[in-house]
N, C-alpha and C positions, 0 to 999 in steps of 0.2 A: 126644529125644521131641518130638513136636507136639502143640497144645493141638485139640480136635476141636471148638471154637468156632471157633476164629478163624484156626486154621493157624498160628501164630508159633512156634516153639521155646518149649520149656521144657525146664529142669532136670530128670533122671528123676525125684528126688523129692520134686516140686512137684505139693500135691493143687490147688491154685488156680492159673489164669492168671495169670501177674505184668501181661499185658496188656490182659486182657479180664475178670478179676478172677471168674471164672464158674470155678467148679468142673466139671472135665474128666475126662475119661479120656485118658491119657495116648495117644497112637500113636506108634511107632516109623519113619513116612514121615509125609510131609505127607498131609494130608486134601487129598481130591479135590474138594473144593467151592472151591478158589483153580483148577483145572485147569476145573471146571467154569465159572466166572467168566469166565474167559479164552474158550470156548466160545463164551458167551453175545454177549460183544464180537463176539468174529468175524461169527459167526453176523448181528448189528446193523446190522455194517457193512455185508456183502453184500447184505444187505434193502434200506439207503435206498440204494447202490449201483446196484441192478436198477431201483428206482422211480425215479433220475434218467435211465437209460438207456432206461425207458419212455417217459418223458415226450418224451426228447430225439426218437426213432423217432416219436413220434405229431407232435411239429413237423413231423420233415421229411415224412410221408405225407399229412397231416393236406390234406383235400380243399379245406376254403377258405383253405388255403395251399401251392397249387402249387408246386412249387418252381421255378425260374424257370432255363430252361436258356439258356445264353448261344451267339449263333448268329455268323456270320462276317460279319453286314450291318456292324454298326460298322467292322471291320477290313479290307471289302471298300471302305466308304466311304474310310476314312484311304488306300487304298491307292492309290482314283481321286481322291483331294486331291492326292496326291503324284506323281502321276503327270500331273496335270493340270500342277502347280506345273513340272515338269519338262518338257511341253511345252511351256509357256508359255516355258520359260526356251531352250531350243533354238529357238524360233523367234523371238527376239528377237537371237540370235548373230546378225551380219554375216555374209552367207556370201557376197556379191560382192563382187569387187573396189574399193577403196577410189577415188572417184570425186571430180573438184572443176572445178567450171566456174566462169571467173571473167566478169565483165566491169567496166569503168573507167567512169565516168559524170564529165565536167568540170562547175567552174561558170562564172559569167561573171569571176571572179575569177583562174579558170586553176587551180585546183584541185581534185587529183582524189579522188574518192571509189568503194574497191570495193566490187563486190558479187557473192556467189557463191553458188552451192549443190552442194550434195555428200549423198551419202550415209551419211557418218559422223552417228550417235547425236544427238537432242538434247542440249545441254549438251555438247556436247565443246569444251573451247578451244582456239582458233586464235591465230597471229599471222600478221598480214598485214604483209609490206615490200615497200618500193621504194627499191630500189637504183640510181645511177646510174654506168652501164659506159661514158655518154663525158663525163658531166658529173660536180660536186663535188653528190651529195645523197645521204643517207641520210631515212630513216623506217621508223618500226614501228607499228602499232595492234593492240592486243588485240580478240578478236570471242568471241561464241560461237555455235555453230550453234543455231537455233529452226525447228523445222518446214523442217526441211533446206536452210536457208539460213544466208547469214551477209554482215556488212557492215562495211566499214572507218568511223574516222574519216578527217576530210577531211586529206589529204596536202598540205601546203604551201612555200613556202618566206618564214618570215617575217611568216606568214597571207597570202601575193601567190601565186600560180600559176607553178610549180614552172619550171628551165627547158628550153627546147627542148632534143632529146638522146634519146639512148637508153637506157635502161630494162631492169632486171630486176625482175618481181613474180615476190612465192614466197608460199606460204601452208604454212607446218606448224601439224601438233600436237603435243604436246610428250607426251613419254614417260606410257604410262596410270597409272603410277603418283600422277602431278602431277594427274589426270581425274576426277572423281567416282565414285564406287558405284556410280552408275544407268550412265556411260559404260562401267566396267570391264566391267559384264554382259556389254554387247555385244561392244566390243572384245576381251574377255580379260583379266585377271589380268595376263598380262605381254605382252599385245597381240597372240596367239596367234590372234585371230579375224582379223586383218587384212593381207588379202592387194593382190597388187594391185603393179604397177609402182611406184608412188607409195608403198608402202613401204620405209623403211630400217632395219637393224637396225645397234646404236649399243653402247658400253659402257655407255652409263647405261638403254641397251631400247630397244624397239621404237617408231620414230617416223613418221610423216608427212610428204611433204616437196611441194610444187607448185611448179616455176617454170615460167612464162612470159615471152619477152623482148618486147616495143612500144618503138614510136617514140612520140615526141610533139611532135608539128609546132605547125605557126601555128595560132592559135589555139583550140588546146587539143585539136585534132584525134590521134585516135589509131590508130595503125597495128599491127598486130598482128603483126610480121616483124624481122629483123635489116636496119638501115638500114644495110650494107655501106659506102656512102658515109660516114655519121656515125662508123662506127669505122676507117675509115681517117684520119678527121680525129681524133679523139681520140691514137690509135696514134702521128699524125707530131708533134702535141702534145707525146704525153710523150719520145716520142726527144730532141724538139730539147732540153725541159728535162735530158733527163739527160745531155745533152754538155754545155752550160752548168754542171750539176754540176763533171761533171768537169774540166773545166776549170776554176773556182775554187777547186778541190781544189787543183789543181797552182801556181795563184796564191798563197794562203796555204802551201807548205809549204814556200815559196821564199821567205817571211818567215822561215826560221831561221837565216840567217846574223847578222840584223838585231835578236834576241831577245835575244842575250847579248850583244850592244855595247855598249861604255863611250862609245866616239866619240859626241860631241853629234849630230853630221849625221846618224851610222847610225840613231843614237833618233828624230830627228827624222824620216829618210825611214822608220822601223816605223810610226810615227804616221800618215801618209801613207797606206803601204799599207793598212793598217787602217781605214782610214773607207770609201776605193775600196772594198775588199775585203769589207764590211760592209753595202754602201749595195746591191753588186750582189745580197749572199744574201736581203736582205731582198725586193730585186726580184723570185727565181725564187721566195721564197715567194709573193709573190701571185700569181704566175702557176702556182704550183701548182693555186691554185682552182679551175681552169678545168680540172686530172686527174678521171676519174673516184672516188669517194668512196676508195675502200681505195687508191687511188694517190695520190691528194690529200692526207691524213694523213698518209704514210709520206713524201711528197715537202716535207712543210713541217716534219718532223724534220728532215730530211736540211740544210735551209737552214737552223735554228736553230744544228746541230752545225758548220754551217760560218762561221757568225756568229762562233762562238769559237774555231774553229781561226785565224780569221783575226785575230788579236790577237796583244799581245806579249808576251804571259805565257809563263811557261816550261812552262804545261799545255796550250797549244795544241796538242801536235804528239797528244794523247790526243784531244782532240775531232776532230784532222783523221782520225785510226784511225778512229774510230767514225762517223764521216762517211761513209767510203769503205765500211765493211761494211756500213752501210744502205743505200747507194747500192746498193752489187753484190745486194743481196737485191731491190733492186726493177728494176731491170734483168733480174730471172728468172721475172719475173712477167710 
């Protein structure tokens, strides 16, 4: 039974509520005022329900706040930023052939200083060398191009003016990854904008490379051509020294009978040979100086290794080896 106050259960023969304490009449279902309860809530809900969805509809209609419709000028704008940013970036690529004109400027000193311009990018770095193909010089100066030029320090020998002789200048750049930000733009990423004879492509990338060969006469004069005469004097140069090589080769390896002697006299004539034999290597080293730079180096090993082959040690005949394979390597040059 249910109490018809309150709706709770009760005992059938309960004349009082045990919960509401209110004398009842008993029912056999629940009183319909807990169902009607329930109703009521519903019913509540839906009400403030409708009145926030009114409210909401009156914002978005509501005249002194239009609603604000979003149009494609913003997105028209980004698209001509980006479009702009992409022209801008396309006409900045290199699209001619890579380009370098040099010229050599002396002082009263006999030293020379280059100067160039090219078409490669502000801020691209350069080295500039001069090399000598009849005489004993190297050099290198770092540059960078500015407003499409570019300039060496002064080339010297000793801070004194370089000597007469024939000449190779070269100008590179060195792989764009070694290059700036602002270069790689132009260039490319992996040097992909840069075309052009003067292009060479390398295992470490894409590089630059310029040479030109000149004379340099009396007084500091410069000739822009292969002085055919100057490298036939260089060429008979190095021949003569490399028979003289070879021939104190064949003088020290003719000290090996002399190397293991017990005999006083045989020691004494090793002695002998060994100073002659000594006195001459050190001679084609000087006159190596007088080879071109990368023949000059390789020619004044070759006299150190035969310094010691020509001694009476029993490891002479390893330095006369090594004597004779540097020789035949520069013989094929």
């Amino acid at each position: 039974m249910y109490c018809g106050n309150c709706g709770r259960p009760i005992p059938t023969d309960y004349r009082y509520c045990s919960n509401c304490g209110i004398a009842c009449r008993p029912q056999r279902t629940a009183p319909k005022r807990a169902a009607n309860r329930r109703t009521i809530w519903i019913i509540a809900a839906i009400s403030v329900g409708l009145f926030f969805l009114i409210g909401l509809v009156g914002m978005i209609v509501d005249p002194a706040n239009p609603p604000q419709v979003r149009t494609t000028t913003d997105t028209t704008e980004n698209i001509d930023e980006a479009n702009g940013g992409v022209a801008e970036e396309a006409a900045s690529i290199l699209k001619e052939d890579v380009s370098i004109d040099v010229d050599i400027k002396t002082d009263e000193q006999g030293r020379l200083t280059v100067k160039g311009n090219t078409n490669l990018p502000d801020g691209a770095e350069l080295m500039v060398s001069l090399r000598g193909t009849s005489v004993d010089y190297g050099g290198d100066s770092k540059s960078r191009v500015s407003g499409g030029s570019f300039k060496s320090e002064r080339f010297s020998s000793d801070d004194s003016g370089l000597p007469q002789g024939q000449y190779e200048l070269s100008v590179s750049m060195s792989i764009p990854r070694l290059q700036s930000e602002t270069v790689r733009k132009v260039i490319g990423e992996e040097g992909e904008h840069l075309k052009g004879p003067l292009v060479e492509g390398g295992v470490l990338g894409t590089s630059v490379h310029f040479e030109k060969p000149f004379s340099l006469k009396k007084e500091g004069a410069i000739v822009w051509a292969i002085d055919q005469g100057e490298v036939r004097r260089a060429a008979d140069s190095k021949a003569a020294i490399l028979r003289e090589f070879t021939e104190l080769e064949k003088q020290a390896r003719a000290m090996a009978p002399f190397r293991d002697a017990t005999a006083l006299d045989k020691i004494r004539k090793c002695g002998e040979l060994m100073r002659k034999n000594r006195t001459k290597a050190e001679e084609l080293a000087r006159k190596s100086e007088s080879l071109p730079t990368g023949d000059s180096l390789t020619a004044k090993i070759i006299a150190k290794e035969l310094a010691l082959c020509a001694t009476c040690s029993k490891d002479a005949e390893d330095y006369c080896d090594n004597a004779k394979t540097t020789l035949s390597e520069l013989k094929q040059r």
